[in-house]
matplotlib code that plots the C-alpha trace (Angstrom):
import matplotlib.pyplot as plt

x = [-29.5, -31.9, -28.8, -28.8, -32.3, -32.4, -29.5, -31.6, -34.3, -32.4, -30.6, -34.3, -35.6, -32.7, -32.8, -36.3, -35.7, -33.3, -35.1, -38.1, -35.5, -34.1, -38.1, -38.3, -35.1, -36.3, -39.3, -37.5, -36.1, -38.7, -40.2, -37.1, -36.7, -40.2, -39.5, -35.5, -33.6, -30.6, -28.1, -25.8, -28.1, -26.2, -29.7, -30.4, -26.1, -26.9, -30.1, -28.9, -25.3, -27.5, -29.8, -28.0, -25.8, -29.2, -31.2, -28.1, -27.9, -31.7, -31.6, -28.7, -29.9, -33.2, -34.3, -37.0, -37.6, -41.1, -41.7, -39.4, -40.7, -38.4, -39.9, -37.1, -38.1, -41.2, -39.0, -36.9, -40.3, -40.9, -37.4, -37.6, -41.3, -39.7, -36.9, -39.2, -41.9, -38.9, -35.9, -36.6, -39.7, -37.7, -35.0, -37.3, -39.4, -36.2, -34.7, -38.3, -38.0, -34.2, -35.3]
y = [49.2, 46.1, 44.2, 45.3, 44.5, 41.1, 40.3, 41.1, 39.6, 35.9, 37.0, 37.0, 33.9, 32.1, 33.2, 32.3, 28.3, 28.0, 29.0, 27.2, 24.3, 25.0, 25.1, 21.4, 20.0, 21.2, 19.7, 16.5, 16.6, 17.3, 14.1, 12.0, 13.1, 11.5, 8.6, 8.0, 6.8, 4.6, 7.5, 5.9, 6.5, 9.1, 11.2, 11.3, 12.4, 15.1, 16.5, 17.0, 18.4, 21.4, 21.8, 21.5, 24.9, 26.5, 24.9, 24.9, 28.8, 29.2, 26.9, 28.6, 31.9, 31.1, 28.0, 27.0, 23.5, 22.9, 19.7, 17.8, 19.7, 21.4, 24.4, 25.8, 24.8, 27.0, 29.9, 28.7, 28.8, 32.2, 34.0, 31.8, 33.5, 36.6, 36.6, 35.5, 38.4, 41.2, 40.4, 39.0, 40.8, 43.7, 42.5, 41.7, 44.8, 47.0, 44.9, 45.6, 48.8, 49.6, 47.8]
z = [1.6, 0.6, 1.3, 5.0, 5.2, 3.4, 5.8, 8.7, 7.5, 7.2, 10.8, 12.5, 10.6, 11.6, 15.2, 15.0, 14.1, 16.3, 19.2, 18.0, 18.1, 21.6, 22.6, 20.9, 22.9, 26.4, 25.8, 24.7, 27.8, 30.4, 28.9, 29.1, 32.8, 33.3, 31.5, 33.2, 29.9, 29.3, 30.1, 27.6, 24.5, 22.5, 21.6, 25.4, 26.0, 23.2, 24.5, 28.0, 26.9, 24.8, 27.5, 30.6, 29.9, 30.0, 32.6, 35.1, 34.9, 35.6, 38.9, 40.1, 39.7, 41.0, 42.6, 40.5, 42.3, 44.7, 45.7, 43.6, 40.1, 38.4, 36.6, 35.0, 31.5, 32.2, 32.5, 29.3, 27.3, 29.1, 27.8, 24.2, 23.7, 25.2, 22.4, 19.6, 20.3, 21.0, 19.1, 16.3, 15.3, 15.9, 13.3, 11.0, 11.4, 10.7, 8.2, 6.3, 7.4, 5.7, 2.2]

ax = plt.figure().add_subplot(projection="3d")
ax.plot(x, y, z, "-o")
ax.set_aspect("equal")
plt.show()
């Protein structure tokens, strides 16, 4: 069984960087959209085409834009802490738990 667990283990740590990643690349972009980049610039290409998957399904579900601010990256960090706190505690908690 300390397979299982050690497998659960690397499943929650790897979860965990990648959100913590995610979290990095929104706020990447909320500062590019105050700065308005050269849309050409590959990094600025590759940041919005990871991003705007995300943010697009959050502003059509729920319009999160007052006054020309656009808060859906607040609600990003909201479901990313969400996910780091609840999911991947609890696979790392069980995958201790199983070893």
């Amino acid at each position: 069984m300390f397979i299982l667990g050690n497998f659960l283990i690397a499943a929650a740590t790897v979860i965990d960087y990648v959100l913590i990643l995610f979290m990095w690349l929104v706020i990447a972009r909320a500062v590019l959209s105050w700065v308005s980049p050269d849309p050409r610039n590959q990094i600025v290409q590759i940041i919005y085409a990871i991003t705007e998957p995300v943010m697009h399904q959050i502003r059509k579900r729920i319009p999160v834009s007052y006054g020309g601010i656009d808060f859906s990256p607040i609600i990003i960090f909201l479901v990313i802490i969400f996910l780091q706190k609840f999911v991947v505690t609890s696979l790392y908690l069980f995958g201790r738990s199983v070893m």
